[in-house]
PASEBA-1860 file (N, C-alpha, C; in nm, 3 decimals):
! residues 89
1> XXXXXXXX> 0.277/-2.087/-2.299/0.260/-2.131/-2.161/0.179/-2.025/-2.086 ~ 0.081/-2.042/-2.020/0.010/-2.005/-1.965/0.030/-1.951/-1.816 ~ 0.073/-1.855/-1.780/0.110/-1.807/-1.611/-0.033/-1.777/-1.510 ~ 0.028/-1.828/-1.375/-0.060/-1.809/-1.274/-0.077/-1.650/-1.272 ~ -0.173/-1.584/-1.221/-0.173/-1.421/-1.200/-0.048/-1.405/-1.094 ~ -0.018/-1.482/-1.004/0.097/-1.472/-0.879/0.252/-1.540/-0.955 ~ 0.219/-1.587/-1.064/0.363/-1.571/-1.168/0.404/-1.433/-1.243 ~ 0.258/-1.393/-1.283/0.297/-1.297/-1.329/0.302/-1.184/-1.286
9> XXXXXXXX> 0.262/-1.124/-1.138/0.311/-1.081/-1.041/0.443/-1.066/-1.022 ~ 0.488/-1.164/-0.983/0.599/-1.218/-0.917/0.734/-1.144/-1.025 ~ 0.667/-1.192/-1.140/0.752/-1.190/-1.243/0.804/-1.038/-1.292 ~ 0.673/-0.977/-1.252/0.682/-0.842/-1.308/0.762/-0.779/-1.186 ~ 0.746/-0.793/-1.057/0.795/-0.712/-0.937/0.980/-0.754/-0.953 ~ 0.958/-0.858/-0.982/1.167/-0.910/-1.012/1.195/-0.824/-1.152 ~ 1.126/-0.834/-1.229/1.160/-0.734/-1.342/1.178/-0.596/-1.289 ~ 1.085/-0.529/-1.204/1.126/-0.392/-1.171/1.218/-0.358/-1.101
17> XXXXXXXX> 1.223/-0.500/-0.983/1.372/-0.480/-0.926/1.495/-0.461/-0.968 ~ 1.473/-0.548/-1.117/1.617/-0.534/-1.176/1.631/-0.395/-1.292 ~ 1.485/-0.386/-1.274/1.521/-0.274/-1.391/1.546/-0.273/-1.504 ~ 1.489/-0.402/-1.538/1.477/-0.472/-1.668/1.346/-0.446/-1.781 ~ 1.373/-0.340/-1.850/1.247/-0.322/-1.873/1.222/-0.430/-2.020 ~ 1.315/-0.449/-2.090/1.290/-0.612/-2.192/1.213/-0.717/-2.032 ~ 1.239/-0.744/-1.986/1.146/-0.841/-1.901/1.037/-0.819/-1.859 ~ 1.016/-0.662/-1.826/0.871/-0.637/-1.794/0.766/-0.539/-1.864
25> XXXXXXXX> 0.849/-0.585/-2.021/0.755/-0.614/-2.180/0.695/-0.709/-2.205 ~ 0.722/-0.842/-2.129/0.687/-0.967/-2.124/0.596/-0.994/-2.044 ~ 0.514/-0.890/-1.987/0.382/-0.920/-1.855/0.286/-0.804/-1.955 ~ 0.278/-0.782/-2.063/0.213/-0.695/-2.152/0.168/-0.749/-2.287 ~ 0.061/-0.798/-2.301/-0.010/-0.794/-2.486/0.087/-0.657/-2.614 ~ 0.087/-0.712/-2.694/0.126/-0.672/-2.820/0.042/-0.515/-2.850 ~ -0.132/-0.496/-2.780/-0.154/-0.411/-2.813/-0.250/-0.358/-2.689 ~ -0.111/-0.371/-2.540/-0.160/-0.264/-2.421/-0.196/-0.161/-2.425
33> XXXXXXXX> -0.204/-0.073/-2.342/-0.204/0.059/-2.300/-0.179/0.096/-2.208 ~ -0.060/0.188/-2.191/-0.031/0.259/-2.090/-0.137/0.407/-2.074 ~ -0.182/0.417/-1.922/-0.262/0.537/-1.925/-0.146/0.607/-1.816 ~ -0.131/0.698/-1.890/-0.011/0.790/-1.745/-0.051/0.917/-1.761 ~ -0.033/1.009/-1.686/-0.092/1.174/-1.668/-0.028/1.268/-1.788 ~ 0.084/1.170/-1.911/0.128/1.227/-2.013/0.018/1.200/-2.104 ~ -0.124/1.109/-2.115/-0.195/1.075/-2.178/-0.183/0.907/-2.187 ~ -0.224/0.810/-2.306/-0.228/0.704/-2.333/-0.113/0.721/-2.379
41> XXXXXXXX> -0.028/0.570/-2.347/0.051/0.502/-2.453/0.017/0.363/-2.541 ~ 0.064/0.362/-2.650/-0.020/0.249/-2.694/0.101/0.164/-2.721 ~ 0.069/-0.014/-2.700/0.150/-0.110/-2.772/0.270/-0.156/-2.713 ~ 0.320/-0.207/-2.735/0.464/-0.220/-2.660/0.572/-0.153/-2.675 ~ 0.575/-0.040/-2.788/0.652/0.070/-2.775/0.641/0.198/-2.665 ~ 0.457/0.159/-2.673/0.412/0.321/-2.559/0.480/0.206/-2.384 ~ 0.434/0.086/-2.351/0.489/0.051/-2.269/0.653/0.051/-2.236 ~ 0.686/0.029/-2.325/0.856/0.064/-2.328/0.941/0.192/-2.292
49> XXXXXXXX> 0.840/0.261/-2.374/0.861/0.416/-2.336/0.829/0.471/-2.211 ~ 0.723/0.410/-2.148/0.662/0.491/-2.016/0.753/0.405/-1.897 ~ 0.766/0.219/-1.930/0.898/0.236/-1.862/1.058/0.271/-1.804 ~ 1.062/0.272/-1.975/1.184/0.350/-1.981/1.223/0.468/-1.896 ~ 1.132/0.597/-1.945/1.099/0.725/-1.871/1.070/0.739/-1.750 ~ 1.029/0.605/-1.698/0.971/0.608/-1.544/1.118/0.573/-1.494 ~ 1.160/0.470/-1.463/1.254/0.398/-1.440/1.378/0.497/-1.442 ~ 1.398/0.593/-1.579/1.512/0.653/-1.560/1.474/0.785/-1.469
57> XXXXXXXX> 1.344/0.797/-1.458/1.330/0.904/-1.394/1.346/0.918/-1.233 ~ 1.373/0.776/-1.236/1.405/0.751/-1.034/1.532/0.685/-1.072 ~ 1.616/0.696/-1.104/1.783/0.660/-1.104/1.804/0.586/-0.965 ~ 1.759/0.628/-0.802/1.788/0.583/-0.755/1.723/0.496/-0.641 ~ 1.582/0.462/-0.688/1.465/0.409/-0.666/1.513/0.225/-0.611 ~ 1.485/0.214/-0.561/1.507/0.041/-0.455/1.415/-0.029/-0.450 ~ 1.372/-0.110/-0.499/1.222/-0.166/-0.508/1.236/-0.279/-0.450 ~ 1.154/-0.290/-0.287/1.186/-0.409/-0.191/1.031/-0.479/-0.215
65> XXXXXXXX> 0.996/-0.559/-0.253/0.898/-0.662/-0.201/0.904/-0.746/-0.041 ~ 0.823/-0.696/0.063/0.828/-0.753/0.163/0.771/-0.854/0.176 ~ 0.632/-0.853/0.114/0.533/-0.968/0.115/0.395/-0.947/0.015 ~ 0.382/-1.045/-0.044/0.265/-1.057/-0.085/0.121/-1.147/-0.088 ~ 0.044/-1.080/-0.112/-0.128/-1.148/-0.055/-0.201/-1.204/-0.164 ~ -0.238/-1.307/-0.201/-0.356/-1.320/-0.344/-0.426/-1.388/-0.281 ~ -0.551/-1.349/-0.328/-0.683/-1.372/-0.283/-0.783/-1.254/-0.384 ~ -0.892/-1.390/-0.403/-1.035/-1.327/-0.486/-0.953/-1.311/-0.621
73> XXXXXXXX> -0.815/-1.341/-0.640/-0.799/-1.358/-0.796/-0.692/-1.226/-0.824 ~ -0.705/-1.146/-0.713/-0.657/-1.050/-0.747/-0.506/-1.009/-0.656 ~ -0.386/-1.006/-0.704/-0.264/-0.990/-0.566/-0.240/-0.819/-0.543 ~ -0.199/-0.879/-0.405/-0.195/-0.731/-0.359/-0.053/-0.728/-0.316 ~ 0.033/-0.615/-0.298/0.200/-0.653/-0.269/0.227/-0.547/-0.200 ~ 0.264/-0.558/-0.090/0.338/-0.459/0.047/0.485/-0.419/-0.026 ~ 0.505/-0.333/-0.002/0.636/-0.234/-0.064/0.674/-0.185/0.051 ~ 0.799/-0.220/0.126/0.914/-0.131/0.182/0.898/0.021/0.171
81> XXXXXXXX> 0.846/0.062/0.290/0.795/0.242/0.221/0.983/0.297/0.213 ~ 1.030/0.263/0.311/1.192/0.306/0.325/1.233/0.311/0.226 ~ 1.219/0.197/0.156/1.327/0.190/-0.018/1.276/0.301/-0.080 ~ 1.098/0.378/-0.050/1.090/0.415/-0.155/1.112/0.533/-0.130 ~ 1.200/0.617/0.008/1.234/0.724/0.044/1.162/0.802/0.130 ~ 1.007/0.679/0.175/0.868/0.766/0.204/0.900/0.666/0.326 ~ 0.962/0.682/0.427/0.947/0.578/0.562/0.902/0.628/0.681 ~ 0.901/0.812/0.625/0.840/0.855/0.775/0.659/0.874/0.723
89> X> 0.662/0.786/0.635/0.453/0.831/0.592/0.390/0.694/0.696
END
């Protein structure tokens, strides 16, 4: 089945909310790449891993979706700066 880009959006931002990182393995090809400042990760193990590590690395991280915009193909998504501890930026 084939997803809209604003499904798979959608899909991926509820995955991070929950912190599900089996669900947001599922918005990733078999042979991604993660690029993070540790270097490349490759595949859905390097994605697993860089979520994993990310995710546990903010234990207490809140991920609010306020609203989101698509247009020209491409979505754009407003984040709650508060949840993310940054509310006086």
């Amino acid at each position: 089945m084939t997803r809209t880009p604003q499904e798979v959006f959608s899909a991926h931002l509820a995955a991070l909310a929950k912190r599900d990182v089996s669900l947001i393995l599922q918005d990733f090809a078999d042979d991604a790449i993660v690029i993070s400042s540790q270097g490349a990760l490759e595949g859905l193990a390097g994605v697993e891993a860089f979520y994993t590590a990310a995710l546990g690395g903010l234990p207490d991280i809140d991920i609010t979706v306020t609203s989101s915009v698509f247009g020209w193909g491409r979505p754009t998504g407003a984040v709650d700066r508060k949840s993310l501890g940054r509310g006086d930026q």
